[in-house]
C-alpha positions in Angstrom: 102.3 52.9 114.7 105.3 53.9 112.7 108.2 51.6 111.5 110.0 52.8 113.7 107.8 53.1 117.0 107.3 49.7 116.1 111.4 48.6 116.1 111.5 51.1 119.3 108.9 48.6 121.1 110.6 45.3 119.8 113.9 46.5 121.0 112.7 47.5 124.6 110.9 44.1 125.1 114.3 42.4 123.7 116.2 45.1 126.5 113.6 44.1 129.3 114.0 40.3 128.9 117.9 40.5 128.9 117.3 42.9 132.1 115.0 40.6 133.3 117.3 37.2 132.7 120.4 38.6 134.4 118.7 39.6 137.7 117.1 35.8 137.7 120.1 33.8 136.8 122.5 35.8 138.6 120.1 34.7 141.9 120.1 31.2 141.2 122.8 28.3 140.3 125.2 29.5 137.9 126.1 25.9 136.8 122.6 25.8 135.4 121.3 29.4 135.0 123.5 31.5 132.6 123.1 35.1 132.5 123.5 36.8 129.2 127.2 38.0 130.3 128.1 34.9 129.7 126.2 34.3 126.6 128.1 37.2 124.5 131.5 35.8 125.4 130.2 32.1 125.0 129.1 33.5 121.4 132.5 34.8 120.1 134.2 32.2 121.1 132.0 29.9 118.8 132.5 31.9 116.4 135.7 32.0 116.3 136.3 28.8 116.7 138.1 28.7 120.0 135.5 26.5 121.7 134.2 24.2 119.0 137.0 23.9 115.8 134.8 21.5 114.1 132.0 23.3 114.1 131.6 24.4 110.0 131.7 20.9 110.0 128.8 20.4 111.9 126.9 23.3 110.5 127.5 21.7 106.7 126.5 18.5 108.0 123.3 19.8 109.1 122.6 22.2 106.7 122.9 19.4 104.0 120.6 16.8 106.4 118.0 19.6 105.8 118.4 20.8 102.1 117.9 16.7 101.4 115.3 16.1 103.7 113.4 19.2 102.5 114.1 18.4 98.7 112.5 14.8 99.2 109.6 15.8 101.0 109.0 18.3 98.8 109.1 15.7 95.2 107.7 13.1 97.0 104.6 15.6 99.0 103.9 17.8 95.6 103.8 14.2 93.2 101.6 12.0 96.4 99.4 15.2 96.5 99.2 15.7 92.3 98.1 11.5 91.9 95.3 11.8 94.5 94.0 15.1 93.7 93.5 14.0 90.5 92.1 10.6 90.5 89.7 11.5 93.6 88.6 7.7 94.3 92.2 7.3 95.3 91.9 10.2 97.5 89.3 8.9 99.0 91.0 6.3 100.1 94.1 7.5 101.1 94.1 11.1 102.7 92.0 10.1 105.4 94.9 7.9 106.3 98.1 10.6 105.5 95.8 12.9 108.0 95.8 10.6 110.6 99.1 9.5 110.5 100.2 13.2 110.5 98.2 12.9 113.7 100.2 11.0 115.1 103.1 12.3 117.4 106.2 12.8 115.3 108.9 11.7 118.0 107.8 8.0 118.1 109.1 7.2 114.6 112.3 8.6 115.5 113.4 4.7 117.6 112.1 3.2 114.4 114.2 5.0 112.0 117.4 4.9 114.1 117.2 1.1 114.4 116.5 1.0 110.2 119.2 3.6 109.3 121.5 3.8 112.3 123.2 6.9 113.9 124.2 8.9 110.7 122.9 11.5 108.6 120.3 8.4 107.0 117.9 8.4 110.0 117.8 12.5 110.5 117.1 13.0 106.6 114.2 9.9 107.0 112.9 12.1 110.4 112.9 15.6 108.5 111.4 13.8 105.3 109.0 12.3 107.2 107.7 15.3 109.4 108.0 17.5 106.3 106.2 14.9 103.7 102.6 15.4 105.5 101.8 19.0 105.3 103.4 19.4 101.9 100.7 16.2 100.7 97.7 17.8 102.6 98.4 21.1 101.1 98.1 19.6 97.8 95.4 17.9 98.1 93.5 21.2 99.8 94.6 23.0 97.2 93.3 21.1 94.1 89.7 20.9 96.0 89.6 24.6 96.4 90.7 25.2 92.2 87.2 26.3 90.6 86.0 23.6 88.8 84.8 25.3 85.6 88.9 26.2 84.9 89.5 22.5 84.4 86.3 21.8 82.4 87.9 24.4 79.9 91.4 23.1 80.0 90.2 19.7 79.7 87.8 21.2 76.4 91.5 22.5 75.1 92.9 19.2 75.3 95.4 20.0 78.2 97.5 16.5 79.7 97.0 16.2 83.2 100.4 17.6 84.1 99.5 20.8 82.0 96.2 20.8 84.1 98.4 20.8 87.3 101.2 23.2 85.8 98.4 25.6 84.1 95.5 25.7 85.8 95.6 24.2 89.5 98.8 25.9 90.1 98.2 29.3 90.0 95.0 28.7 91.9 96.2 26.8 94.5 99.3 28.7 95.1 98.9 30.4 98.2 97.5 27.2 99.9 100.5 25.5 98.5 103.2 28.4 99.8 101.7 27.5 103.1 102.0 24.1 102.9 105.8 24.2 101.3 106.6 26.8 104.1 105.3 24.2 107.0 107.0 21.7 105.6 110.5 23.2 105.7 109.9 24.8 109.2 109.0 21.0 110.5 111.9 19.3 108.2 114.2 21.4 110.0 112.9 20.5 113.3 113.2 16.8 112.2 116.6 17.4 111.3 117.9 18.9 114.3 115.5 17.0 116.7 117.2 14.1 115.4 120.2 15.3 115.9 119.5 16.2 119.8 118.0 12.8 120.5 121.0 10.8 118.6 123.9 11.5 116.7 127.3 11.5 115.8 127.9 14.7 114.2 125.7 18.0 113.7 124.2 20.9 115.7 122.1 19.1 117.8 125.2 16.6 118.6 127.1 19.8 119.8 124.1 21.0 121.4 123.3 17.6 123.5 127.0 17.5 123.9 127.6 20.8 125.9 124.7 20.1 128.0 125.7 17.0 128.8 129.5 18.4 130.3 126.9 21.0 131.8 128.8 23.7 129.7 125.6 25.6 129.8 127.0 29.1 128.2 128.4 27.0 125.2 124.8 25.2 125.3 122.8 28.6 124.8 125.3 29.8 122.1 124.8 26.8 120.2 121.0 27.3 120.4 121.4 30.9 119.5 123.0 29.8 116.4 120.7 26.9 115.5 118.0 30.3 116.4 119.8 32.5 113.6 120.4 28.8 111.0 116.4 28.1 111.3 115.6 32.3 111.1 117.8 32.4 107.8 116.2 29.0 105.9 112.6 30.7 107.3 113.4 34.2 105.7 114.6 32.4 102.2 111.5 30.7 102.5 109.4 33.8 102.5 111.0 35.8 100.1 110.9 32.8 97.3 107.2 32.9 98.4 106.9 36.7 97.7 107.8 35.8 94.1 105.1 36.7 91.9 102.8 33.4 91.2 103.1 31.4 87.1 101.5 32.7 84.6 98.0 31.7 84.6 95.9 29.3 81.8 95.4 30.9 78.5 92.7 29.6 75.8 94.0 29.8 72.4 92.2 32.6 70.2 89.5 31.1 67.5 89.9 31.4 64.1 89.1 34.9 62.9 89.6 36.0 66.5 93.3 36.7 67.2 96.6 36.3 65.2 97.3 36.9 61.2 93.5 36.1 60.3 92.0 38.6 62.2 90.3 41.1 60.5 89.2 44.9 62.6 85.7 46.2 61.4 85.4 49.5 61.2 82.4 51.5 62.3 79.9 53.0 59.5 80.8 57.0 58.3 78.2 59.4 59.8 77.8 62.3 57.4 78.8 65.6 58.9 75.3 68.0 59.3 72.8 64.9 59.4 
């Protein structure tokens, strides 16, 4: 199918689902079920900032909940990952334990982290660091196993540190692993984030979210979704096109002495005698 056949499709699914969503909610409880009629206007009035004046407030809050969480996750994830990747007695140890704990359902450390860090932005930045720490560690660590071993017998042989070994040689082998691992960790710090948000807050997108719902203002409640649908869509798309960036520049061996540089020296072939 052509680009355009293909937009053709998505935009009649899109067309049958509104279609679709009208006929049911305009059957049932309007209270509850909202038809998209009442989205649209529900929409521009957020936007404008008719409905909800504090809400850029809200949006910074939680944009900045999520650019902290992610950052953290993302130092702490890529340096945990680097120590026991590299010292593998210590990984050993430990990754079994980070990949059962990352088994472990992420919403029952949420009570835990509000009673350490209270209501504010504190516990949602610990919840999105915390769901986003464990994919960016295990991505590591994958990563570094899957590097060919014979690359770091040479850059060990050149005398590279182990933070050039990382930087040199694991990094541009283990960078698509890693992408994945980054990408998964931003999509679950942002659910962390706004998860927290929903469950307890006093300020945010989820606060406005559980806040509409609650005064069963349910057109306000899907427009607030809609935009927490376009704020995850946007972080997801500069995600991907930071991972389309072309990978570091691999591990190169210096030339030998007579190979390469100034001392070089270019033998030419022997003369062959016209007529021989």
């Amino acid at each position: 199918m052509s680009r355009g056949q293909v937009l053709a499709v998505r935009a009649a699914i899109v067309l049958a689902v509104l279609v679709a969503w009208e006929a049911a909610a305009r059957a049932l409880d309007p209270l509850l079920y909202v038809p998209p009629s009442r989205v649209g206007p529900a929409l521009v009035r957020l936007l404008a900032l008719r409905s909800y004046p504090a809400l850029p407030a809200h949006l910074w809050l939680t944009v900045r909940e999520i650019l902290v969480a992610y950052a953290l996750a993302v130092s702490a994830g890529v340096a945990t990952g680097f120590v026991l990747g590299l010292r593998p007695a210590l990984g050993r140890v430990y990754a079994p334990l980070l990949g059962a704990l990352y088994a472990v359902p992420s919403v029952v450390w949420y009570p835990s982290l509000m009673l350490l860090f209270g209501l504010d932005a504190a516990s949602k930045i610990a919840f999105g660091f915390l769901l986003g720490f464990f994919p960016i560690v295990l991505a590591v660590l994958a990563g570094i196993r899957q590097v060919p071993p014979h690359l770091v017998t040479v850059g060990r042989a050149f005398g590279a540190s182990r933070l050039a070994l990382f930087a040199r040689v694991m990094l541009p082998s283990m960078l698509a692993t890693l992408m994945a691992g980054l990408r998964t960790g931003l999509a679950l710090s942002v659910v962390g984030v706004i998860v927290g948000e929903v469950l307890g807050a006093k300020a945010g997108l989820g606060y406005l979210i559980t806040y509409a719902y609650g005064l069963l203002r349910t057109a306000d409640y899907v427009a607030l979704v809609l935009l927490t649908l376009a704020l995850v869509l946007a972080i997801d798309g500069a995600a991907l096109l930071v991972a389309r960036r072309g990978p570091p520049p691999p591990f190169r061996t210096p030339p030998r002495d007579g190979a390469g540089g100034a001392g070089a020296r270019t033998v030419a072939p022997p003369a062959t005698k016209v007529g021989a």
